[in-house]
N, C-alpha and C positions, 0 to 999 in steps of 0.2 A: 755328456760333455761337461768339463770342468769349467765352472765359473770365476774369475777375479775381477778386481778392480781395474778397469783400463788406462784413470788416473793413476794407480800405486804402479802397475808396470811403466808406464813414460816415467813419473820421477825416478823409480827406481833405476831406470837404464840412463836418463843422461846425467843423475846423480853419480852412475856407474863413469860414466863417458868423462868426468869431472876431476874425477877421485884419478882418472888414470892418464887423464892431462899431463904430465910432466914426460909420459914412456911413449906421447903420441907424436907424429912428425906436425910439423905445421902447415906443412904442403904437402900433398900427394907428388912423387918423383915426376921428371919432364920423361920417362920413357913408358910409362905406367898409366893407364885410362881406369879412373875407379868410380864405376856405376853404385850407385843405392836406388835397389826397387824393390817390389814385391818378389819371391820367387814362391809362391804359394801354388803356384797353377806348372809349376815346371815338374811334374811325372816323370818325362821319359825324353832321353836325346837320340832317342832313333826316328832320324830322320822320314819314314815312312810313320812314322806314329804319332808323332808329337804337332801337335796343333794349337795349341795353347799360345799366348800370345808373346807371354816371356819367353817362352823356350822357342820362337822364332827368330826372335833377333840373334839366340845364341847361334842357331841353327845355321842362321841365315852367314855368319863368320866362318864357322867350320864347314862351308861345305858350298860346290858351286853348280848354276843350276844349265840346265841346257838355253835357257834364257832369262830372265830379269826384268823387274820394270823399273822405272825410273820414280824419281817421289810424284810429280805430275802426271804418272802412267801412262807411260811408253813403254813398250816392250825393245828391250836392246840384247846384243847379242852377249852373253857369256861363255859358258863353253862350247856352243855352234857359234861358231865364226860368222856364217851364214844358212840361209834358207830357200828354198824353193815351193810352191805351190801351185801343182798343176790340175785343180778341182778335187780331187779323188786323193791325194793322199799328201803330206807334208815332210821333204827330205832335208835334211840338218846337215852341214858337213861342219863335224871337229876341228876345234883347233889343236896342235902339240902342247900337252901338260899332262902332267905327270900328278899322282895323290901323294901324298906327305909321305907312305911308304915306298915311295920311287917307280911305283908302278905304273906306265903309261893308261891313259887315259881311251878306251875305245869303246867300241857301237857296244861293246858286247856287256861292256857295264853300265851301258844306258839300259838296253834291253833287260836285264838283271832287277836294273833298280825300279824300273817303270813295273817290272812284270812284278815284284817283289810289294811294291806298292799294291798289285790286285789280290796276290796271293796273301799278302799278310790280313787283308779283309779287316783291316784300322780303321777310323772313323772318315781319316785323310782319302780313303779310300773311294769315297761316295762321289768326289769331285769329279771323277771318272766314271765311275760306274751311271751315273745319270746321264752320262753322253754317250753311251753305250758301249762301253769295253768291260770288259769283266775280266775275272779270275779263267774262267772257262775258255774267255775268245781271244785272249790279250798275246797268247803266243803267233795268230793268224796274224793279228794289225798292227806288229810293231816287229820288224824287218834290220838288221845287221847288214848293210849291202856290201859294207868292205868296212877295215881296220877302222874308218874313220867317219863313212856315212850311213847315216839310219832314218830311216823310211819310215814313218807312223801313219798309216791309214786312215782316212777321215771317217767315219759312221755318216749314217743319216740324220745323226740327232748334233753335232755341230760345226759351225765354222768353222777355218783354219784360225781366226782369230779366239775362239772360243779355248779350243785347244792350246795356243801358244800364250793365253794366260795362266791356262792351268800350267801349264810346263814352268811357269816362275813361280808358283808355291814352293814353300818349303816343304811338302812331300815329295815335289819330284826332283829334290836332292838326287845327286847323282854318288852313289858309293860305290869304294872300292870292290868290286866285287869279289876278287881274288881273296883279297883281306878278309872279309866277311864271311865267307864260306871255310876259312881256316877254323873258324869258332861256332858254327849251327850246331845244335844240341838238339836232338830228340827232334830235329824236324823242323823248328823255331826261324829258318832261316835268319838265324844270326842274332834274335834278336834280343835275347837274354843280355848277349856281351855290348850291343851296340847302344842299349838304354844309358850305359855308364862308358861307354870309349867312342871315341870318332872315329872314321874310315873315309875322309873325304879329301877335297885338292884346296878347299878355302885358305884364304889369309893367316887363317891362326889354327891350332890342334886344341885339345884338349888336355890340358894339367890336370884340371880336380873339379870334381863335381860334388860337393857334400848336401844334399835335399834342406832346402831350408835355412840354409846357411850360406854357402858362397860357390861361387863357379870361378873356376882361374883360368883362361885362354893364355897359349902361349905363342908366338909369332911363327909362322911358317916362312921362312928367309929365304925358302926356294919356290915361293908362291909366283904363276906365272905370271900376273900382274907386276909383280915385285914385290918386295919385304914392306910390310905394316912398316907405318911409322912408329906405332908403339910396341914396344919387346912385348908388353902382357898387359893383357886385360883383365881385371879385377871386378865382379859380378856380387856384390853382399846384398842379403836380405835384411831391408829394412825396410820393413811394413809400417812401423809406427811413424806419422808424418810428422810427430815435435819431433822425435832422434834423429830425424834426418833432413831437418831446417837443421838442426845445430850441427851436422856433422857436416853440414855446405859451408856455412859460415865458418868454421874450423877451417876447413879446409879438407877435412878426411875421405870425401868424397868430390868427384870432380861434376859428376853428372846426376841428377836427381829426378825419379817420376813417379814418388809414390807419395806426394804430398797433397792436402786439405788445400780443398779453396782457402782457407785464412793465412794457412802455413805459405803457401804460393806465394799470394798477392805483399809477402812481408818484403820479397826479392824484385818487387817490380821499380821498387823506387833506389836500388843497390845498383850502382854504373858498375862494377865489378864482375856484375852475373848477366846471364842474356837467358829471356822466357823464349821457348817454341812451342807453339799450341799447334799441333800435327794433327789436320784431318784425317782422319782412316775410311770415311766413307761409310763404317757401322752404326752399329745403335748399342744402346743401352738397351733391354729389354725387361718386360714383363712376359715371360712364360708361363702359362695358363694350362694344368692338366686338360684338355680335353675328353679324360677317361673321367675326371671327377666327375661327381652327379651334380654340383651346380654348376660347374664350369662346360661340363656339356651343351648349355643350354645360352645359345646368343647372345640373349634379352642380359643375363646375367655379366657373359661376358663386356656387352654395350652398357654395362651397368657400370663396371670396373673402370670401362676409358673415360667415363663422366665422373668419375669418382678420387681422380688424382689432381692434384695444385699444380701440373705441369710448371707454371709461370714460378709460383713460389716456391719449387723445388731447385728449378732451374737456378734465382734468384741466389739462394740461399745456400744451398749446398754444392751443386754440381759447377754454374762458374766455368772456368777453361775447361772442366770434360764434357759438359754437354751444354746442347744448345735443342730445348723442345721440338720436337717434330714425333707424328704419329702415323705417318706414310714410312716405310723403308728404303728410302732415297733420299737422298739430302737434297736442302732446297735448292742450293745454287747447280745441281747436275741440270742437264739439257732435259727437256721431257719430262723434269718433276710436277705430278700436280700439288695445287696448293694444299695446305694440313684437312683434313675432314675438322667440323666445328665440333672437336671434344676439348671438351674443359673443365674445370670443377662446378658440377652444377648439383646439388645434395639432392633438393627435392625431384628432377629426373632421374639421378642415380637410382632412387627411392619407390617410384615409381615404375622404374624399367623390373626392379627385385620383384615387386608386387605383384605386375604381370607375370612375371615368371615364375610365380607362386612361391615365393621368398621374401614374402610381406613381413618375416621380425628376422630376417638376418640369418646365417651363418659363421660358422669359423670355419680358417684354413690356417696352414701351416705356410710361411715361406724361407722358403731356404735362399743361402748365399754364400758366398766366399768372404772370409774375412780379409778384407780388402780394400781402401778407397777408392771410390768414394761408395762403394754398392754399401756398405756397412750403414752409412749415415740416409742414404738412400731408402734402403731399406725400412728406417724407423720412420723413415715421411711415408711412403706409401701406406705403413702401419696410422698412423693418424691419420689420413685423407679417407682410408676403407673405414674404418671405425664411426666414421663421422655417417656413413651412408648402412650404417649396423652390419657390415661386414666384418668381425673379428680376427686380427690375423696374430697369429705366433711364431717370432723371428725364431730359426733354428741358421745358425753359427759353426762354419766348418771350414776344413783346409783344403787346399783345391782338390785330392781326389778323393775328399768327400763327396761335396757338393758335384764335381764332375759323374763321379759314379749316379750318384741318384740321377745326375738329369738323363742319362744314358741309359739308365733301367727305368723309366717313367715311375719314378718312386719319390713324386712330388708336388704337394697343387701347385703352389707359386714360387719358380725359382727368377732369379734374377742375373741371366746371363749377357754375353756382349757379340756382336759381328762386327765383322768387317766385310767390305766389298770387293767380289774375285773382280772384277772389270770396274773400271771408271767411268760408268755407264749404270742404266737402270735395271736392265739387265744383272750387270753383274751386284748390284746394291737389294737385288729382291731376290737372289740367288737363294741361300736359308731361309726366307720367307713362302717362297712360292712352288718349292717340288715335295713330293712325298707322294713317287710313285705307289709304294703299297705300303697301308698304315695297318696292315694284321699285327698282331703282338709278335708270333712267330718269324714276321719276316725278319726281326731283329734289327734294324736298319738305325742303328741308332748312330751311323754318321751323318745320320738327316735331322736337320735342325728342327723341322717340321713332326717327324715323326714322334721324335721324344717328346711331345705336345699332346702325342696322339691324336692332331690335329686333320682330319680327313679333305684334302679338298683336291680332290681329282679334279673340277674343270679349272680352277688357278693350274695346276701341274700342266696339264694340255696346253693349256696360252700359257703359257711358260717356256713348256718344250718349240711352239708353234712360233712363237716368236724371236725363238735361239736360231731358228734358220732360216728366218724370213730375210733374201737378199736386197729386198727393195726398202731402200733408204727413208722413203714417204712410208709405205704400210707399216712399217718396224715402228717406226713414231706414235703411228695410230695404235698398234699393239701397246709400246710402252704405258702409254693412257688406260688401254682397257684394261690390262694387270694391275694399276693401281687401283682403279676405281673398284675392282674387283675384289680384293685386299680388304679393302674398308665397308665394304656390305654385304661383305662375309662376318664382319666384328672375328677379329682376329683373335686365334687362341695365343696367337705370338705379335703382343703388343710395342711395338716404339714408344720410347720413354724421350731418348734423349740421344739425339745424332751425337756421336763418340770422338771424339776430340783427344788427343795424348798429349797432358801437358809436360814440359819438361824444361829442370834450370839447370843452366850449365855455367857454370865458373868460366870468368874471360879468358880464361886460361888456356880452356880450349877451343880450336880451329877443325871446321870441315866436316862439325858431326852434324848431318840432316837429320830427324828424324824422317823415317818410312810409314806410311799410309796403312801400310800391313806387316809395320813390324819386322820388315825385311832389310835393318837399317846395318849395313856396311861400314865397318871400321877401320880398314886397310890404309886410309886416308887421313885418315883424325889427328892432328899434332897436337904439344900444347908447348905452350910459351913456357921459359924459366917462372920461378915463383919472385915475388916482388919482397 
């Protein structure tokens, strides 16, 4: 990996942004929505594969799901009009719409995309497969009953409600099916073409997708909602948080979320710009190889949670993206228990290593996405371990780098993020608490847990035992025993910092929420003339 100065690239680039002030506009256009964030973590725009956080909001534009949740999480209808649930299976009936290629909309490109989702065996994939449908069974429990209605059969492992969350991810986008099957290659169902083009009924198409650079959406004017307020959506990658304080201030950007706690707090005192600090219900994490040799071992890992400044990390760096918590539930959900008392304590840290026969220390390596705030993150965890003779070495990479490694468990300590499938504890311990089979061959690397190598079948069982518990009281009682269970285990998949999205937007614009899981809709967003 090549090294530079981080100071010579910011003055370089807004030295650059300076020098070309006279060729730049001073407002972004009133039909025109222009995002600066990260696109580091955006791989792939095929809807059954892409899970990454940036590349859901694109997703979530181009493409509509058979249901939706709202920012406070409610499940409302999108492309099912309506619903039925008669214990044993859940029937959908369509509404009339048509995909950007003019092609109506029916059961038969749900069943496609849903089946398509098992068979492509993606990471998205898992969300499913732990409720028990599979690649093998998925043609038996998901039913075409006519043009317009479709039958999904419920397993034994979950709710209708359980179900009708997963159905508003953005893997169970619903795609053209017709369209996609013009272009499968060698088998791929489709999915070479669909990494780089759209095939869905959403608000906007896709223009251009350059990795790293910028994504263009273009308005679908025959969207059945009705036509986006804005003709195009403009997506640029700016990672650096000084280039993109000053391209707010410019004006070159309407919408911002890849900025420093410092850079942030510069727009809080500006009446021109408006802050949203958007719960997503995730965490920040510490991922913890459980295949490493000291990371195998509890004492070590209950070493590591005594061994971070939570308070002064929080303090200091994090600010609007995270707010400490070491349970995977936020505190204000129903049924959260309160934090376990980890803290920075040196001489326990120290002590917990000694028992575990690690009385002068180790190094590990930890990786991450080059990224705020996980970069600055990153260098505090590095001092708080160092402090307790834990040695750690940051290794620095673009999302599918560090994606790859956490997926091949080719890492002691990475530092990744969740979000919660349900507004509930349940669905906030979801990545935390399943990994039905942690063999190396199962390859299960859509399980947040597994990539950990993190073995813990009876959490999975109260897990699963609790996905279907119908009584309101025991489900509660359960909620409790899954946490408490969590934390005396000393988790190899640590809570850092409940996950927060912060985000400034120029007054300029109206009606943009952000979304909890990144499922944030633009069809609606105006912006005023410029002043």
């Amino acid at each position: 990996m090549k090294h530079f100065s981080k100071a010579m690239f910011i003055s370089a680039a807004i030295g650059m942004l300076t020098l070309m002030a006279p060729q730049l506009q001073a407002a972004t256009p009133k039909d025109q929505l222009v995002i600066g964030t990260s696109l580091a973590q955006v791989l792939s725009l095929d809807p059954q594969q892409a899970t990454e956080p940036k590349a859901l909001e694109i997703l979530a534009n181009l493409y509509d799901r058979l249901v939706a949740t709202t920012a406070d999480g409610k499940i409302v209808p999108q492309l099912a009009e309506s619903w039925t649930d008669d214990g044993k299976s859940l029937t959908l009936k369509l509404r009339d719409a048509t995909f950007v290629s003019g092609n109506p909309i029916t059961a038969n490109d749900v069943v496609f995309s849903l089946t398509r989702l098992l068979k492509l065996n993606q990471s998205g994939s898992s969300y499913f497969k732990r409720i028990g449908y599979s690649s093998e069974t998925i043609a038996e429990q998901i039913h075409a009953v006519d043009a317009k209605t479709v039958r999904i059969d419920l397993t034994d492992k979950v709710t209708t409600e359980g179900l009708l969350y997963r159905l508003a991810l953005g893997v169970s986008s619903i795609v053209d099916s017709v369209e996609v099957q013009k272009h499968v290659v060698d088998g791929d169902s489709g999915n070479a073409w669909l990494r780089t083009h759209s095939a869905g009924s959403g608000p906007f198409t896709l223009n251009k997708w350059t990795p790293n650079e910028i994504v263009i959406l273009d308005a679908n004017k025959a969207y059945v909602g009705g036509a986006p307020k804005m003709r195009r959506v403009i997506i640029r990658h700016v990672p650096e948080s000084q280039v993109e304080r000053l391209m707010l201030d410019r004006g070159d950007i309407d919408i911002g979320n890849a900025l420093s706690k410092s850079d942030l707090e510069t727009f809080e005192t500006k009446s021109n710009f408006v802050i949203q600090r958007v719960p997503t219900g995730g965490f920040y994490v510490l991922a913890m190889n459980a295949g490493n040799q000291y990371l195998a071992n509890p004492k070590v890992r209950e070493a590591i949670a005594y061994g971070i400044d939570y308070k002064g990390i929080e303090k200091t760096i994090m600010g609007p993206y995270g707010r400490a918590r070491n349970i995977p539930v936020p505190e204000n959900f129903e049924y959260a228990l309160p934090n376990p008392d980890w803290h920075l304590d040196v001489d326990k840290a120290k002590q917990l290593l000694a028992e575990a026969g690690f009385k002068d220390g180790f190094s590990l390596t930890l990786k991450t996405i080059s990224q705020t705030p996980r970069i600055d993150l990153a260098t505090a965890i590095q001092a708080s371990l160092g402090q307790i003779g834990i040695k750690v070495e940051i290794q620095q990479g673009n999302g599918s780098e560090i994606i790859a490694a956490h997926r091949s468990r080719n890492f002691d300590l990475l530092l990744p993020q969740t979000s919660a499938l349900m507004p509930n504890v349940l669905g906030s311990m979801d990545d935390f608490a399943n990994n039905p089979d942690n063999r190396l061959e199962a390859n299960n690397a859509g399980n947040f847990a597994w990539r950990s190598a993190w073995d813990i079948p009876e959490l999975t069982a109260l897990a699963q035992k609790t996905s279907v518990e119908p009584d309101a009281k025991k489900r509660a009682e359960l909620y409790g025993q899954m946490q408490q269970m969590f934390v005396d285990l000393k988790p190899a998949l640590l809570p850092l910092f409940e996950r927060f999205e912060p985000l400034v937007l120029s007054g300029r614009v109206k009606g943009y929420l952000g979304h909890p899981n990144q499922m944030t809709r633009l069809e609606n967003v105006t912006k005023a003339e410029a002043e």
